[in-house]
VOPAGU-2260 file (C-alpha; in pm, 1 decimal, decimal comma):
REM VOPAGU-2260
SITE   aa  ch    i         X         Y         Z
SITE  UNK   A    0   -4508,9   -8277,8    4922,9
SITE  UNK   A    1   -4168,0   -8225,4    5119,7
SITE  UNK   A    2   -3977,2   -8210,7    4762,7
SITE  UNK   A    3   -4257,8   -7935,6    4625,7
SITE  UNK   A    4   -4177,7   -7740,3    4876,3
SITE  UNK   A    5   -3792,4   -7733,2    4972,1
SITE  UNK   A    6   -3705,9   -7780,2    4605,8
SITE  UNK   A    7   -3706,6   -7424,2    4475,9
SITE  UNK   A    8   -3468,8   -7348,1    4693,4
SITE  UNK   A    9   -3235,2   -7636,4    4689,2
SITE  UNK   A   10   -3306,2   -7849,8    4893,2
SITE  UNK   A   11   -3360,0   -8241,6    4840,8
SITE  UNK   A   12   -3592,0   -8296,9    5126,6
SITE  UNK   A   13   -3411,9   -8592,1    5303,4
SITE  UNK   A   14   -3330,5   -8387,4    5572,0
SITE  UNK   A   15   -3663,7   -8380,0    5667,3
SITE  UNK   A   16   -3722,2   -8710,2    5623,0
SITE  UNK   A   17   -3494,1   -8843,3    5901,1
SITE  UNK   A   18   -3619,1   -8743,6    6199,0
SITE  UNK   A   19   -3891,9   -8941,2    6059,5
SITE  UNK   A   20   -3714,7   -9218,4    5954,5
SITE  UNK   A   21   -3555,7   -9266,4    6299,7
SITE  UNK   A   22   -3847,6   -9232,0    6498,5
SITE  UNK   A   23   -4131,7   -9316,2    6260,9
SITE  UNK   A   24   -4049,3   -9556,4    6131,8
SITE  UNK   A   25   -3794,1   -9750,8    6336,4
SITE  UNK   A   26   -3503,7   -9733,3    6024,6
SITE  UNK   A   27   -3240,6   -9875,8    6236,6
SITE  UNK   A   28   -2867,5   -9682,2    6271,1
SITE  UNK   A   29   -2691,6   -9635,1    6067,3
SITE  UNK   A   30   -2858,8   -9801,3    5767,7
SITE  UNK   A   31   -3086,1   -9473,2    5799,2
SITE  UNK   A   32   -2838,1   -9270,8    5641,6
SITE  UNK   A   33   -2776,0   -9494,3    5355,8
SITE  UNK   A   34   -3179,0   -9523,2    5328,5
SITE  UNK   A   35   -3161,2   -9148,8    5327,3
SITE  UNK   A   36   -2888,9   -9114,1    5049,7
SITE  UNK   A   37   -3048,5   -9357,9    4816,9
SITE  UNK   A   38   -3385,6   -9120,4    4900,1
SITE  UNK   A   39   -3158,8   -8816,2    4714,6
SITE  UNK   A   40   -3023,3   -9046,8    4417,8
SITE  UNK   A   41   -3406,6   -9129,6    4339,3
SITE  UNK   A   42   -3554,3   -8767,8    4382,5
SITE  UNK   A   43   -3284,8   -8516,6    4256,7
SITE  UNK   A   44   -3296,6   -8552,5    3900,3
SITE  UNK   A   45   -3657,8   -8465,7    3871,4
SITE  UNK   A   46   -3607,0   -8141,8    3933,5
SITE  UNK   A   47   -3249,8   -8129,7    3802,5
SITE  UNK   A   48   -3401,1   -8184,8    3501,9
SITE  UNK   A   49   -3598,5   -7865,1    3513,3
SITE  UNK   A   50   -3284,8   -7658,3    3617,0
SITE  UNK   A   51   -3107,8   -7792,2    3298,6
SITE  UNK   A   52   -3375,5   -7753,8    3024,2
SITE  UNK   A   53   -3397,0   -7385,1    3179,1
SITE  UNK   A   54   -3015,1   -7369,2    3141,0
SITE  UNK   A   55   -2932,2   -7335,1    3517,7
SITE  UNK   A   56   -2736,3   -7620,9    3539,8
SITE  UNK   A   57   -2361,3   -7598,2    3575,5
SITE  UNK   A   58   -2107,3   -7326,8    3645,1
SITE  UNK   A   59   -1834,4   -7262,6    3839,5
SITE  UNK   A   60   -2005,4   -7272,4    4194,1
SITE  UNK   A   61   -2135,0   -7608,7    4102,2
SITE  UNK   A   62   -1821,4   -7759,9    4022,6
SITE  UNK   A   63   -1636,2   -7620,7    4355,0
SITE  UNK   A   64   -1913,8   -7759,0    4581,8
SITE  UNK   A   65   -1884,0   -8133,3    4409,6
SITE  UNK   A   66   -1485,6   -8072,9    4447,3
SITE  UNK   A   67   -1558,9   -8031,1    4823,2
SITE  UNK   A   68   -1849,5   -8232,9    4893,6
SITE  UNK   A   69   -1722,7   -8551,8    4689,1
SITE  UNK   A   70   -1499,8   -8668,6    4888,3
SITE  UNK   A   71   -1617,4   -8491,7    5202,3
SITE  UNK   A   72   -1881,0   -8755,8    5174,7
SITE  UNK   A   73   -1642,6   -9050,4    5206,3
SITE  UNK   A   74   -1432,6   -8940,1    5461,4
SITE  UNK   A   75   -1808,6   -8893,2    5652,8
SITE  UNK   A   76   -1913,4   -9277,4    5542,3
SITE  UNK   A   77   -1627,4   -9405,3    5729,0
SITE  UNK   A   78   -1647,7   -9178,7    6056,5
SITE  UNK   A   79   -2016,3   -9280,8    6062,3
SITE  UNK   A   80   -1944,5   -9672,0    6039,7
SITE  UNK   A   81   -1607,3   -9713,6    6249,5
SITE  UNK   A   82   -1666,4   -9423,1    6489,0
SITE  UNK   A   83   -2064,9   -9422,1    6538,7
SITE  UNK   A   84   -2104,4   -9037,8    6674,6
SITE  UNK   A   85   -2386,3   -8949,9    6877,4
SITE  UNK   A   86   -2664,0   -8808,3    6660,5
SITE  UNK   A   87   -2787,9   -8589,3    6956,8
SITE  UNK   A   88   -2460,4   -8376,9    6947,6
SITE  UNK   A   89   -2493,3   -8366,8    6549,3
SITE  UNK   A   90   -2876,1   -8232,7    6647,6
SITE  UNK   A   91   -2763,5   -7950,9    6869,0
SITE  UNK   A   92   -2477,0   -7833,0    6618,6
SITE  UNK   A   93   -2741,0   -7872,2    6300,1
SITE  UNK   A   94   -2986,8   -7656,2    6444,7
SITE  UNK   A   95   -2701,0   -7368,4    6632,4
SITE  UNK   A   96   -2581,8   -7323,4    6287,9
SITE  UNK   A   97   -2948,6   -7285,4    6076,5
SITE  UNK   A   98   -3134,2   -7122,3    6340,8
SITE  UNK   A   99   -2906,5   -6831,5    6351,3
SITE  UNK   A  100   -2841,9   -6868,5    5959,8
SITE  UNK   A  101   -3262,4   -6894,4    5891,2
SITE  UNK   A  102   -3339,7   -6569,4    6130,2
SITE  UNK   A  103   -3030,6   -6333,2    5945,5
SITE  UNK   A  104   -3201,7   -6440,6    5588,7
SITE  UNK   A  105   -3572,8   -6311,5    5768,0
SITE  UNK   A  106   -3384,8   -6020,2    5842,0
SITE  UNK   A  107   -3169,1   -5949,9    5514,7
SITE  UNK   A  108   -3482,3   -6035,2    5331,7
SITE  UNK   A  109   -3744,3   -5819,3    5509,6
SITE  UNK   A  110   -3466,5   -5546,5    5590,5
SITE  UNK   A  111   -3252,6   -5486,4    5331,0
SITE  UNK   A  112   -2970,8   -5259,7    5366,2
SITE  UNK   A  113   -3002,4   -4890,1    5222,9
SITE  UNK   A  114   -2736,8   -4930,1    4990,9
SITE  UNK   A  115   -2712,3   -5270,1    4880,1
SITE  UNK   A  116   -2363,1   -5332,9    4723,9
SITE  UNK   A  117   -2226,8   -5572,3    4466,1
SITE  UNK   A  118   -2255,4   -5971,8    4517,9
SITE  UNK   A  119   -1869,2   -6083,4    4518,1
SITE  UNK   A  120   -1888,7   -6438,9    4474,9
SITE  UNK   A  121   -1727,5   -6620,0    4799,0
SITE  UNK   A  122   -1339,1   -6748,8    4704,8
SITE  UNK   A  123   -1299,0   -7093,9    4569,3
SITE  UNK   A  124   -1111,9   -7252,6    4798,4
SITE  UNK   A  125   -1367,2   -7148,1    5091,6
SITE  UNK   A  126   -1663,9   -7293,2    4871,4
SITE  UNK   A  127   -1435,6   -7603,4    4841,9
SITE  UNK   A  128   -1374,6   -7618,3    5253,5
SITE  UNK   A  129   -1762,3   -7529,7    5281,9
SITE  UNK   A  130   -1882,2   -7834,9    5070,3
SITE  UNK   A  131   -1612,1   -8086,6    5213,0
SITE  UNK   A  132   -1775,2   -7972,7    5549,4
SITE  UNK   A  133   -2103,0   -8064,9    5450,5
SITE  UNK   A  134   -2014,2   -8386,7    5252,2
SITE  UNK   A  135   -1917,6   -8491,3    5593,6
SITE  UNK   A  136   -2182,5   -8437,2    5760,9
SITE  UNK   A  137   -2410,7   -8578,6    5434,2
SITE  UNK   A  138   -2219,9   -8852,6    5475,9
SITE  UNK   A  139   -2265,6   -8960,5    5845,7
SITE  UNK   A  140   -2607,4   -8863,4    5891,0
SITE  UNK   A  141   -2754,3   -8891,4    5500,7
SITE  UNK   A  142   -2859,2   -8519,1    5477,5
SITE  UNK   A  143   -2902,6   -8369,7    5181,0
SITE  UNK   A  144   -2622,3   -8061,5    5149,8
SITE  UNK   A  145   -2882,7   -7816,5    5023,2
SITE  UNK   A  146   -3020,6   -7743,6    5377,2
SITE  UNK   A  147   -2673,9   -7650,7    5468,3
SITE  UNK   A  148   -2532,0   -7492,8    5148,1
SITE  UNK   A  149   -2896,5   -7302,0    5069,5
SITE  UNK   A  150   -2877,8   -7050,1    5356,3
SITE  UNK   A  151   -2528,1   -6985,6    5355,3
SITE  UNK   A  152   -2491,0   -6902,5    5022,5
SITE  UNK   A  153   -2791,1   -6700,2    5017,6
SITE  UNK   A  154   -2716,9   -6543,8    5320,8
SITE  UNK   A  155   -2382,4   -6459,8    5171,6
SITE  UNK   A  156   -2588,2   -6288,5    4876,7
SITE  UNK   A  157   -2618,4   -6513,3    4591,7
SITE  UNK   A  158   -2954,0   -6537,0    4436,7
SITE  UNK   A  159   -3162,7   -6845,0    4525,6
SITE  UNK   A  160   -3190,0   -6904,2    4144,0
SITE  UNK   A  161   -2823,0   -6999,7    4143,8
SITE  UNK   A  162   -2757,5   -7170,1    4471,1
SITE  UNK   A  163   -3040,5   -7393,0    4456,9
SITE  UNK   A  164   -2929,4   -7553,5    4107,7
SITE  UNK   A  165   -2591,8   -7577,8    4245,1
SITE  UNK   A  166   -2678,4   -7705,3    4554,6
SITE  UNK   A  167   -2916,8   -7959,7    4433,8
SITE  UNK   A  168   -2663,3   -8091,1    4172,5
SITE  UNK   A  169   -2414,8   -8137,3    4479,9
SITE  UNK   A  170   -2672,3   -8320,9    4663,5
SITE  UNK   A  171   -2718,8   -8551,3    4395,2
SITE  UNK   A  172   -2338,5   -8615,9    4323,8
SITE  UNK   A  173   -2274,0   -8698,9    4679,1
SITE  UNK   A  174   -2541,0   -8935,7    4763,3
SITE  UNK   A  175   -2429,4   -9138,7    4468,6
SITE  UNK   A  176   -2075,1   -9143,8    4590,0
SITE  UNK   A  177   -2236,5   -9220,1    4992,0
SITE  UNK   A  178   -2412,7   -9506,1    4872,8
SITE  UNK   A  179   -2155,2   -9665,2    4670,4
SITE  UNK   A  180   -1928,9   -9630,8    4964,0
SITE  UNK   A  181   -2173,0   -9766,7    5230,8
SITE  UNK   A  182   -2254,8  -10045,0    4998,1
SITE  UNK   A  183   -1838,7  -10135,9    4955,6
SITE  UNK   A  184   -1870,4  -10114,4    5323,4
SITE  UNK   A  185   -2175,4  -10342,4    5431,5
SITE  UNK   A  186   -1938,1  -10599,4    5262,7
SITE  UNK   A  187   -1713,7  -10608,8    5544,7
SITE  UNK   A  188   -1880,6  -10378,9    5814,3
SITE  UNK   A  189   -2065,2  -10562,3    6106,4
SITE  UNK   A  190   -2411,9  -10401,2    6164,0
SITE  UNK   A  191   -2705,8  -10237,0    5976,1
SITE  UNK   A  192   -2528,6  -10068,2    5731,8
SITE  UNK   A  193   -2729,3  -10134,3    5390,1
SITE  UNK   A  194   -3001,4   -9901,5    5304,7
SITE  UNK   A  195   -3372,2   -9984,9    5324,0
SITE  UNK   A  196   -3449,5  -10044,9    4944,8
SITE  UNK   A  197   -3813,2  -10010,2    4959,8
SITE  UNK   A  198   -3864,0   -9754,7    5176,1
SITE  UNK   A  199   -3562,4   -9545,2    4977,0
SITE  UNK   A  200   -3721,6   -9609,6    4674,5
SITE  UNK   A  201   -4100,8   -9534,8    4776,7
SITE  UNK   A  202   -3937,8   -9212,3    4915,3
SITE  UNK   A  203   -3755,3   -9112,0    4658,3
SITE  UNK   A  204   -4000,1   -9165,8    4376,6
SITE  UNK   A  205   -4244,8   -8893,3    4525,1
SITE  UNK   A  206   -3966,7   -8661,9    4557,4
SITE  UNK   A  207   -3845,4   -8730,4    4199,4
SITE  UNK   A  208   -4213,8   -8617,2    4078,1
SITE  UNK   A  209   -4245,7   -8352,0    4351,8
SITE  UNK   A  210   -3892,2   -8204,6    4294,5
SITE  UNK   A  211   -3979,9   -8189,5    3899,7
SITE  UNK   A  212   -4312,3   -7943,5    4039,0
SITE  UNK   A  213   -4124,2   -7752,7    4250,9
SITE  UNK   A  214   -3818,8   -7686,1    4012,9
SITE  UNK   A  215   -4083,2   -7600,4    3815,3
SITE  UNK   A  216   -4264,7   -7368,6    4023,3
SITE  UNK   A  217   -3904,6   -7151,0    4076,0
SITE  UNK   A  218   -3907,6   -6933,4    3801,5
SITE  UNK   A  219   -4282,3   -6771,6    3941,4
SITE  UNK   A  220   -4159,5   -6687,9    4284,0
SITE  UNK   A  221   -4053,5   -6382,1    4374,2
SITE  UNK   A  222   -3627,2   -6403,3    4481,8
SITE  UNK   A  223   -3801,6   -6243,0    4815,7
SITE  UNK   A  224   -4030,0   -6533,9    4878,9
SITE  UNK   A  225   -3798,3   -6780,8    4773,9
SITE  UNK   A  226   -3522,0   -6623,3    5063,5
SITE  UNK   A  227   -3800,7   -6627,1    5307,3
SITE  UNK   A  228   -3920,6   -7011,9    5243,3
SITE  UNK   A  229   -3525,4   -7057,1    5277,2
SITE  UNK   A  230   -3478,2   -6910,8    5629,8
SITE  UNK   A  231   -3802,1   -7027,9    5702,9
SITE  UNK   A  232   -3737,7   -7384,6    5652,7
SITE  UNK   A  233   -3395,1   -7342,7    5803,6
SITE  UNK   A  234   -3574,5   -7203,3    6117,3
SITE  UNK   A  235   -3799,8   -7534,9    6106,1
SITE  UNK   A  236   -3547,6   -7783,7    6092,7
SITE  UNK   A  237   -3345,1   -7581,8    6369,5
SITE  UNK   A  238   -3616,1   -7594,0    6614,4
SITE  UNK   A  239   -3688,7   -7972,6    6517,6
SITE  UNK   A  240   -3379,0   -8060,6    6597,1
SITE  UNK   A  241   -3325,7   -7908,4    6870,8
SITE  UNK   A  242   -3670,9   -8077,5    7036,2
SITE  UNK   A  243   -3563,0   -8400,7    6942,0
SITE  UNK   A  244   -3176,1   -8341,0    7071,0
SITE  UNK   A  245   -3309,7   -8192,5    7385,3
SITE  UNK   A  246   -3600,8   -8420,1    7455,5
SITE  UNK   A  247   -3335,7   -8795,0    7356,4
């Protein structure tokens, strides 16, 4: 149900499904984030498969994100084994940057300037910098990018047809490169470091069937409905994490 929804826009869903992980269902730290990656390896291509047969797939803006994100995602693997940051600071800094980011899209979307001007496409090297940033933080907390990437990008301009593709696809490239390099590290590591298999799996097989719905749902929704659900569910997971932050 998660995947249905967040999927149109570009979003895997994990994000979602930590908060839940961690206080659900006991997932113990930090084996939650390779739980959560192996969650994104299992549900992505369902609806990556729907963005490629409708030819969505690819592109420059793809290929910068994975050039950032790739090994963004290492460098956060190792920060989140040898280091162990707080996850109440990562909370607060999560939901200062979407709440913000959610409300402008409300606002760009239900109040759109007068004289809208051309989309420029944002420079290479800052998509680059902007996916290394959020391989990092994919890769010490297991998040997919998508709930980062999604409202900047749109809020930048770009149609949600094109970021979520992109987005998705750098999701799915990441959290294949996380869990390789949490499972090199549980070899060595001390601690909790190796995913929960079943409860990855279980996860991600509803996500691979409801990201395949949702990707296929896209194409009927409006680009204004699809900004809205954007900001809105950047507003949600603000707020969420901010109770959880505020109240551990």
């Amino acid at each position: 149900m998660i995947a249905i929804v967040t999927a149109p826009v570009g979003v895997s869903g994990a994000v979602f499904l930590l908060p839940v992980q961690l206080s659900v269902l006991g997932v113990p730290s930090p084996a939650v984030t390779p739980t959560n990656l192996l969650y994104n390896v299992v549900a992505t291509p369902g609806a990556l498969l729907r963005y490629l047969g409708r030819g969505q797939l690819g592109g420059p803006l793809t290929r910068l994100l994975v050039a950032g994100t790739l090994p963004g995602v290492v460098a956060g693997a190792l920060v989140r084994v040898f280091l162990l940051p707080g996850p109440q600071v990562f909370r607060l800094l999560v939901a200062g940057l979407l709440l913000p980011l959610g409300l402008w899209l409300w606002v760009r979307t239900l109040r759109p300037p007068r004289r809208p001007g051309t989309v420029v496409d944002p420079a290479p090297r800052a998509v680059v910098v902007l996916g290394f940033c959020v391989g990092v933080a994919g890769g010490i907390y297991g998040i997919g990018g998508g709930s980062l990437l999604g409202p900047i990008l749109a809020g930048r301009g770009l149609p949600v047809a094109r970021v979520a593709p992109a987005a998705l696809a750098s999701t799915f490239l990441t959290s294949i490169a996380g869990a390789l390099t949490y499972a090199v590290l549980a070899l060595s590591a001390p601690g909790d470091i190796a995913p929960e298999w079943a409860l990855g799996l279980a996860c991600g097989a509803g996500g691979l069937i409801g990201g395949y719905a949702g990707a296929h749902l896209q194409p009927r929704l409006p680009e204004r409905g699809l900004r809205l659900l954007l900001g809105g569910l950047a507003v949600a997971l603000a707020l969420l994490y901010a109770a959880q932050a505020l109240s551990g």
